[in-house]
PAKOL-80296 format. One record per residue: residue number from 1; residue in three letters; x, y, z of N, C-alpha, C in turn. Coordinates in steps of 0.02 Angstrom, whole numbers. Example, Ala and Ser with C-alpha at 12.3 -4.5 7.8 and 13.67 -1.06 7.14 Angstrom:
<rs>
(1 Ala (660 -284 390) (615 -225 390) (660 -165 390))
(2 Ser (642 -112 354) (684 -53 357) (645 2 394))
</rs>
This chain:
<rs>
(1 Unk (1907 -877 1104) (1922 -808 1087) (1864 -763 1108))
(2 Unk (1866 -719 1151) (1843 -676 1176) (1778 -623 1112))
(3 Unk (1739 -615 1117) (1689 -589 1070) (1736 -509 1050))
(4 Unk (1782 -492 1087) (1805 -434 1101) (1861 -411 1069))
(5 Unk (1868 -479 1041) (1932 -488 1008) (1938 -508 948))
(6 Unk (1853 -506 903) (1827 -531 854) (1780 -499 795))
(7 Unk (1797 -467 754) (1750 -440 703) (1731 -463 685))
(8 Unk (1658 -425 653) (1619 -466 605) (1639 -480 533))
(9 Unk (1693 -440 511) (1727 -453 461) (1771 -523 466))
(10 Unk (1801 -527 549) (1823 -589 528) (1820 -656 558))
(11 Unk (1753 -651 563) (1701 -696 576) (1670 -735 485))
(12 Unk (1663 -658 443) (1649 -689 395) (1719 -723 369))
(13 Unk (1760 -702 367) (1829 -726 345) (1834 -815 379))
(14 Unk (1824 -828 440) (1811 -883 433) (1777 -931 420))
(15 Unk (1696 -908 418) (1654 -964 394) (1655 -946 313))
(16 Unk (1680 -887 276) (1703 -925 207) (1766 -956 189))
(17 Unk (1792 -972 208) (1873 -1005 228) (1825 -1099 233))
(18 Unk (1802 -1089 303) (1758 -1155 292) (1717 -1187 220))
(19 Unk (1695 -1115 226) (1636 -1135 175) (1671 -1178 105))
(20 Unk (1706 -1128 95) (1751 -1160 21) (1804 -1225 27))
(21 Unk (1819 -1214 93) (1882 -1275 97) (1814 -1351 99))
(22 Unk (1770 -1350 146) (1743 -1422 164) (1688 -1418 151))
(23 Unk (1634 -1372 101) (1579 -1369 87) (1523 -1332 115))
(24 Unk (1470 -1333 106) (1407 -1291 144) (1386 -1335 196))
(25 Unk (1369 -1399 185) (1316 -1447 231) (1367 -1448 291))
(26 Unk (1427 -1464 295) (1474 -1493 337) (1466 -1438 397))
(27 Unk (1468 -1366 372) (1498 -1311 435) (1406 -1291 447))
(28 Unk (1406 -1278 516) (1365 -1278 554) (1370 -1210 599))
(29 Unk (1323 -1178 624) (1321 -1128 680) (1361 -1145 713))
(30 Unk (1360 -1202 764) (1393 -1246 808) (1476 -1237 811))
(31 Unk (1485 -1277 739) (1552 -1253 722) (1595 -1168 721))
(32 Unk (1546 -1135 675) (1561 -1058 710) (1592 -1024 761))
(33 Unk (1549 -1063 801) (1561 -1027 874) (1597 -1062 919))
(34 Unk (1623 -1115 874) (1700 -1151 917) (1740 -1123 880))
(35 Unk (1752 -1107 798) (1801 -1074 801) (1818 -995 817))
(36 Unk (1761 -955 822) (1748 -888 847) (1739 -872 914))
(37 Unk (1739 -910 952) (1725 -900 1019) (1650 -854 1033))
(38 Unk (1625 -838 996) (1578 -805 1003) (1505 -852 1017))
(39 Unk (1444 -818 1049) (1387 -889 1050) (1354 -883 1003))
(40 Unk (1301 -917 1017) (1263 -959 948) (1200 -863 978))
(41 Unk (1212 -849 1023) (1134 -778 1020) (1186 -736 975))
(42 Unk (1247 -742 990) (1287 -671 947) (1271 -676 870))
(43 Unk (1274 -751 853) (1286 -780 765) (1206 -735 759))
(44 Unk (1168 -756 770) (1091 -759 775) (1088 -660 765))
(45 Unk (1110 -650 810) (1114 -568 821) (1131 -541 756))
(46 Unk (1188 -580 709) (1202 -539 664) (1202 -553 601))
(47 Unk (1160 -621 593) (1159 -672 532) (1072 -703 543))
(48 Unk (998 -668 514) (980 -700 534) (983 -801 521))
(49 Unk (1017 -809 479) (1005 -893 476) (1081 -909 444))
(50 Unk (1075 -988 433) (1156 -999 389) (1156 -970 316))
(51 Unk (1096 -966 319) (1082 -942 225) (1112 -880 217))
(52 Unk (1079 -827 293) (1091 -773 282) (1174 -760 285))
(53 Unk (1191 -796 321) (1278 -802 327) (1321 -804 275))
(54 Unk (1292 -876 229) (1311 -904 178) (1314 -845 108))
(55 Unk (1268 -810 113) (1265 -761 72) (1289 -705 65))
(56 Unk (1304 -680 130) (1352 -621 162) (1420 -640 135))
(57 Unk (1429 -697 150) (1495 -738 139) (1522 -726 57))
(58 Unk (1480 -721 33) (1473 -745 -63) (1503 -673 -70))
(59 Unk (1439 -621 -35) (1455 -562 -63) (1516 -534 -65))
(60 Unk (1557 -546 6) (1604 -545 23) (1659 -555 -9))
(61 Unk (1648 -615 -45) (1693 -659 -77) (1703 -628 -157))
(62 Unk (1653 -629 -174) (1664 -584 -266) (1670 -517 -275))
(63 Unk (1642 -480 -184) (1690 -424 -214) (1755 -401 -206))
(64 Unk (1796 -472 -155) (1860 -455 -165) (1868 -500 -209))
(65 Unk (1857 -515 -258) (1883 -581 -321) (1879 -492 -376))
(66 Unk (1817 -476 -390) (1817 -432 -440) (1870 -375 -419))
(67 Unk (1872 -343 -344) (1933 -297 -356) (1996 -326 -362))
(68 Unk (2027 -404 -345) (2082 -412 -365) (2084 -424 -443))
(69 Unk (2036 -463 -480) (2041 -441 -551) (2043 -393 -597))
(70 Unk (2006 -331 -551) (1991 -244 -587) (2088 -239 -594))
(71 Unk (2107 -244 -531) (2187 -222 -519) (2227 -259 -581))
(72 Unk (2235 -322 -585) (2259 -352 -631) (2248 -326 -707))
(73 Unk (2174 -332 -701) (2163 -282 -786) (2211 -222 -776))
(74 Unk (2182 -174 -745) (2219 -98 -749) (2318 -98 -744))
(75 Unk (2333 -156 -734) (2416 -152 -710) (2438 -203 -776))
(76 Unk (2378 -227 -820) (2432 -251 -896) (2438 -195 -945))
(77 Unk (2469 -219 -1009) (2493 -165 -1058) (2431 -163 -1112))
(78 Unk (2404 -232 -1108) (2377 -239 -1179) (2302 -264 -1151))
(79 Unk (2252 -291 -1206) (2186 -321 -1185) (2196 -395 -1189))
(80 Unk (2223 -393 -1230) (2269 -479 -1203) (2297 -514 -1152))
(81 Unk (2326 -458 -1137) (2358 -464 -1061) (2326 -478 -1016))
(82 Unk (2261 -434 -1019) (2222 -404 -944) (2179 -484 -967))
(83 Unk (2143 -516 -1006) (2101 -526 -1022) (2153 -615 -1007))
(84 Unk (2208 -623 -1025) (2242 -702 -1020) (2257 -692 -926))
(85 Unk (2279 -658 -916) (2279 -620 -839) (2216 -645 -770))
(86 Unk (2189 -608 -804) (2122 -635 -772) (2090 -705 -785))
(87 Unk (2113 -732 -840) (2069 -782 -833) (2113 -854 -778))
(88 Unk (2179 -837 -817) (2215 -874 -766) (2210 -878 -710))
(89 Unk (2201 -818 -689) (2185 -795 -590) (2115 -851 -573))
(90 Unk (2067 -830 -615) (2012 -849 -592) (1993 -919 -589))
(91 Unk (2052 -948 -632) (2052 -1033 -640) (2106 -1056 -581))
(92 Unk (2133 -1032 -561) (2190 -1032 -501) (2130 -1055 -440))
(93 Unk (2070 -988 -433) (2066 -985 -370) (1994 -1038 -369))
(94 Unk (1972 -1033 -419) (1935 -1090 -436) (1926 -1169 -399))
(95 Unk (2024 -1178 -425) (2029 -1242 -408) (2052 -1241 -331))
(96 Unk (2057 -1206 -290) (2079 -1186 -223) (2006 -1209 -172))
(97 Unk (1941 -1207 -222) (1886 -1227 -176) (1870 -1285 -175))
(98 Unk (1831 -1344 -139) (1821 -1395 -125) (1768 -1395 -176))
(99 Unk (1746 -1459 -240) (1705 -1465 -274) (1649 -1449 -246))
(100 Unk (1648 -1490 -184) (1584 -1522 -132) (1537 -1412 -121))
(101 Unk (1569 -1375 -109) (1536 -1329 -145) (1482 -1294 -155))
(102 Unk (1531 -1296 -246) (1459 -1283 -288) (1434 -1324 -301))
(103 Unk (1438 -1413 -274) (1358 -1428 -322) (1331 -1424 -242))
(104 Unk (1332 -1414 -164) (1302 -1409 -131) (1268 -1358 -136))
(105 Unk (1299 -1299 -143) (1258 -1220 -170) (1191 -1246 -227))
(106 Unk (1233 -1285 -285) (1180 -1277 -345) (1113 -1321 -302))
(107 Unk (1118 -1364 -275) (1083 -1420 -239) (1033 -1395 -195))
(108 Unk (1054 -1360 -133) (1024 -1347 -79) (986 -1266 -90))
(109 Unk (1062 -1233 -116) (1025 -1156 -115) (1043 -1134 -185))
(110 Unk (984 -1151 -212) (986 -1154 -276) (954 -1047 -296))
(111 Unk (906 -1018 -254) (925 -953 -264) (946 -919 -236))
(112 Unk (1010 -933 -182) (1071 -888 -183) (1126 -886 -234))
(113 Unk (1117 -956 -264) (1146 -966 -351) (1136 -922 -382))
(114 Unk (1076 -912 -392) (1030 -859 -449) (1072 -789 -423))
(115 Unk (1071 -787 -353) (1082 -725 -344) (1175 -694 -355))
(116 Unk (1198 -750 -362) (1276 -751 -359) (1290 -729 -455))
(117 Unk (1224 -775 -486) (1247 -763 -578) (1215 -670 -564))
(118 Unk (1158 -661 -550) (1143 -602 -546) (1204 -532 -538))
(119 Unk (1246 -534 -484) (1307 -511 -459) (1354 -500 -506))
(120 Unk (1350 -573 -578) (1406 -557 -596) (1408 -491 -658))
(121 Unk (1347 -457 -660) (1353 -389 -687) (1399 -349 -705))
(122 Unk (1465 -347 -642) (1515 -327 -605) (1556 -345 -666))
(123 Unk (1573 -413 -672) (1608 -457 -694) (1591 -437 -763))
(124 Unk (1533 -449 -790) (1532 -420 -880) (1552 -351 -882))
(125 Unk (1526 -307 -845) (1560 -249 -859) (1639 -246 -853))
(126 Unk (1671 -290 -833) (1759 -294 -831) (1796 -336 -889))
(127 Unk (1746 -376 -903) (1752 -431 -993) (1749 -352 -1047))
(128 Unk (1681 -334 -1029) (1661 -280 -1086) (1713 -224 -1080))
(129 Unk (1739 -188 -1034) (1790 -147 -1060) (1861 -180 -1071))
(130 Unk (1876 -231 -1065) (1935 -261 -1069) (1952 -277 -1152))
(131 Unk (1865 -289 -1189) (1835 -337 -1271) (1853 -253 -1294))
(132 Unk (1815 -187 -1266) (1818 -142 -1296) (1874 -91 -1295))
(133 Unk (1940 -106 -1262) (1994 -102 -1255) (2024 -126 -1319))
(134 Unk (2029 -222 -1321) (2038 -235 -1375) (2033 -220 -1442))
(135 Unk (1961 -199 -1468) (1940 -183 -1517) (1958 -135 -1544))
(136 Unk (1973 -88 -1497) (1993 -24 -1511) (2088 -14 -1543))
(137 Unk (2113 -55 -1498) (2187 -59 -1518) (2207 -89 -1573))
(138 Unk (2143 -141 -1598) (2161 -173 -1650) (2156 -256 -1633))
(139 Unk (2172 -277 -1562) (2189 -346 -1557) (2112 -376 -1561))
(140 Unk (2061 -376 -1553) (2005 -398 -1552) (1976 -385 -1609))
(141 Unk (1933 -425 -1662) (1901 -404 -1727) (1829 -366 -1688))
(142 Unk (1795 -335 -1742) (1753 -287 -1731) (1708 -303 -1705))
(143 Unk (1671 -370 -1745) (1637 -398 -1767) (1603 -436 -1695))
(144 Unk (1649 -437 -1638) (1651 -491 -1576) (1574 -454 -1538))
(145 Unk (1531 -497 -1527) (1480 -485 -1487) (1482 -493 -1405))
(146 Unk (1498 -440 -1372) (1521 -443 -1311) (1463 -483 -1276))
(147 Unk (1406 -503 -1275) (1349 -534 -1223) (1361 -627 -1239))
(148 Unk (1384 -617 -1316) (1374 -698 -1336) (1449 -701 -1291))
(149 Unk (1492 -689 -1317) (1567 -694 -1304) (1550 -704 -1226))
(150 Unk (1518 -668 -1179) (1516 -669 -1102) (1502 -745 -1091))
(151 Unk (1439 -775 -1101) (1400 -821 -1109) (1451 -890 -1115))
(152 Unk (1494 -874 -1179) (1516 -907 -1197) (1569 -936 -1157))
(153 Unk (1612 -891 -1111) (1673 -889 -1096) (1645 -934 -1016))
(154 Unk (1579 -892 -1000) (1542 -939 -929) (1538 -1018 -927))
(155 Unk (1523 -1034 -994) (1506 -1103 -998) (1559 -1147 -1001))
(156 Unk (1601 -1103 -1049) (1663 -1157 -1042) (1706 -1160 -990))
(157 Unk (1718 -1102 -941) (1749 -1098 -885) (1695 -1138 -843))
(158 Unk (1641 -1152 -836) (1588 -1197 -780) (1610 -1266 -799))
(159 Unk (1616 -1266 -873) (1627 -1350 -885) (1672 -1376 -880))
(160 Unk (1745 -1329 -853) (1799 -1361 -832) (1802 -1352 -761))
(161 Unk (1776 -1302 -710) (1791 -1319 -648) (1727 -1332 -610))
(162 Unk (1672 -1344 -630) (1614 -1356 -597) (1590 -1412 -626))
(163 Unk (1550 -1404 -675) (1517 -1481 -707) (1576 -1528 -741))
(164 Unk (1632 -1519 -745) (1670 -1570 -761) (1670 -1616 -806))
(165 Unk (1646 -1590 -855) (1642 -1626 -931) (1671 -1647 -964))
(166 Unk (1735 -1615 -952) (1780 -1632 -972) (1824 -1699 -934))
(167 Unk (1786 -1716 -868) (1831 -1759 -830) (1850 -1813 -860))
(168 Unk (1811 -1858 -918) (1848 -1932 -920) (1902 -1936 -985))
(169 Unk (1914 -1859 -1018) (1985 -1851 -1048) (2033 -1865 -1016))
(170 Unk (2035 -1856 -945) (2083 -1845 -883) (2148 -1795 -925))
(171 Unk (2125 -1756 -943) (2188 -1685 -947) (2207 -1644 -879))
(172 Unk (2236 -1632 -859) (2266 -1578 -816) (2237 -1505 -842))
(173 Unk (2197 -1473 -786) (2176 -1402 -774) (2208 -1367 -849))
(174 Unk (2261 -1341 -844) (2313 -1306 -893) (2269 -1329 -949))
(175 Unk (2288 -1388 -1000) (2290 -1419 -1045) (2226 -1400 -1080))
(176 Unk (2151 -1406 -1011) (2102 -1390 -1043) (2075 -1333 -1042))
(177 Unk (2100 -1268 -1018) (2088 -1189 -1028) (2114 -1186 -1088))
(178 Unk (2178 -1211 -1104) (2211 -1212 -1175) (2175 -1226 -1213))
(179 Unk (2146 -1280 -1207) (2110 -1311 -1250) (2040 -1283 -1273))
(180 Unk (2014 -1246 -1215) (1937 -1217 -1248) (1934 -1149 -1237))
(181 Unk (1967 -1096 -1180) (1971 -1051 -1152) (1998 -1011 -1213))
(182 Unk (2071 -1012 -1220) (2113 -990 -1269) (2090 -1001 -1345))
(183 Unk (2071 -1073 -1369) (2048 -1071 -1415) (2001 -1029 -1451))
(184 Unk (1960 -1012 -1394) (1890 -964 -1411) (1922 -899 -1416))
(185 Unk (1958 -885 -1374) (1996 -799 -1362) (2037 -799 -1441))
(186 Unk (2060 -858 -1462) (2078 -845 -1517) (2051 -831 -1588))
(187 Unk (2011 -877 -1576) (1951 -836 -1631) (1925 -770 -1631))
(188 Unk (1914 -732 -1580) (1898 -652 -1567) (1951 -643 -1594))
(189 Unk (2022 -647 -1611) (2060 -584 -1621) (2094 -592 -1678))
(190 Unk (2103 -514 -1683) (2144 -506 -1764) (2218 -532 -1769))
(191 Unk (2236 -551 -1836) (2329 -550 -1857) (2357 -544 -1781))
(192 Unk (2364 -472 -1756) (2385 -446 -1714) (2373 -479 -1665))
(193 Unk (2313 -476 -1646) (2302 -528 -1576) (2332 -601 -1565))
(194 Unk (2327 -625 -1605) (2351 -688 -1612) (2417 -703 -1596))
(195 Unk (2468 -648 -1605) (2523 -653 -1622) (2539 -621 -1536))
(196 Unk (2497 -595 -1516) (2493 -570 -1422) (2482 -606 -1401))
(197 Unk (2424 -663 -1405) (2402 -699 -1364) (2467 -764 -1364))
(198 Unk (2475 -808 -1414) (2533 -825 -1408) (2602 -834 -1341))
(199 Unk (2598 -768 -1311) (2641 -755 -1282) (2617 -800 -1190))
(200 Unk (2524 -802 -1206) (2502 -824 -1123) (2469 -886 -1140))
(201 Unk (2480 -916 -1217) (2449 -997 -1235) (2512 -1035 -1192))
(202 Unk (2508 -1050 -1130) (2571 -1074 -1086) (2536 -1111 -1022))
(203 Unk (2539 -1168 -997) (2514 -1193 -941) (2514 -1151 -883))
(204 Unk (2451 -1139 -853) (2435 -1113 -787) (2467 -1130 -722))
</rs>
C-alpha cells in the first residue's frame, strides 16, 4: 500500500488492532511496514521508537473507550443504567484483548502502565458524575465515598480480567461481574436502587 494511501491515523488503527489481538513483544517495526506499506524511515519519522508508538496507540485507544462510554452514560434514563451500562461495555471489550497484553505492558513497560492509570482521571470523573447523579435521585445512599468506591470497582474489575484470581473457580466472565461487580454496586444503593439494579443483575 502506497504511503499515499495511508494515514497516520490508520496506521495507528493497525498497530493497535495488533497490539491487542497478539500482544506487545510479537509486533515489530518490521511487521508495520508489511502491513502499511510504508518504510521503516517513515515509522521512525513519526514514532520516535515502538514505545513511542505503543503509547500513541493507548492514547488513542481510551479516548475512544471513554467517548463511547460518556455516550452510553448520557443516552440511559437512570444512574443505574448508565453505571450497569458501562460496566458491561467495558467487560465486553476487555475480554476482546489477548491476555498476553497486559501482563506484557505490566512486564516490559511498566511506566507507560503508570501512565495509562494516570489517564484514567477521565474515567473517575465519568464514575463521579454518574455516583453523583445517583445520589441525588435517590438510587445511591449518601454516605458512598466516590475515591474508595473508584478504587474499589478497579480492583475488582483487574481481578477478573487481568490478574485472574478468580481463575481456578472456573466461572464464566458473566457469573463473576455478578458475583463481585454487582454485588458491590449493590451495597451503594438505597431500597430504590436495588429494586433498579435488579433489572441489569443478568449475564453479560
Amino acid at each position: 500500500m502506497p504511503i499515499t494511501e495511508i494515514s497516520k491515523d490508520e496506521i495507528l488503527e493497525i498497530a493497535l488492532h495488533e497490539f491487542l489481538k497478539n500482544g506487545i513483544q510479537s509486533f515489530t517495526i518490521k511487521r508495520l511496514t508489511e502491513l502499511t506499506g510504508i518504510s521503516t524511515k517513515t515509522v521512525y519519522k513519526l514514532f520516535t521508537d515502538k514505545t513511542e508508538l505503543l503509547r500513541v496507540c493507548l492514547n488513542k485507544h481510551y479516548q475512544s473507550l471513554f467517548n463511547e462510554l460518556l455516550k452510553i452514560s448520557l443516552n440511559t434514563h437512570n444512574a443505574i443504567a448508565a453505571f450497569s451500562k458501562v460496566m458491561q461495555r467495558i467487560v465486553e471489550l476487555e475480554f476482546e484483548v489477548n491476555p498476553k497484553f497486559y501482563s506484557e505492558l505490566n512486564k516490559y513497560y511498566p511506566k507507560l502502565q503508570d501512565e495509562i492509570f494516570e489517564a484514567n482521571d477521565r474515567m473517575l470523573s465519568l464514575f463521579t458524575d454518574i455516583i453523583q447523579e445517583g445520589i441525588k435521585n435517590g438510587l445511591f445512599r449518601e454516605e458512598v465515598d466516590m475515591n474508595v468506591s473508584w478504587i474499589s470497582f478497579q480492583r475488582l474489575y483487574s481481578g477478573i480480567t487481568r490478574e485472574k484470581i478468580y481463575g481456578h473457580l472456573d466461572l464464566p466472565s458473566p457469573e463473576l461481574v455478578k458475583g463481585t461487580v454487582f454485588v458491590f454496586l449493590r451495597g451503594m444503593c438505597t431500597p430504590i436502587g436495588v429494586q433498579e439494579l435488579e433489572q441489569y443483575e443478568r449475564p453479560i
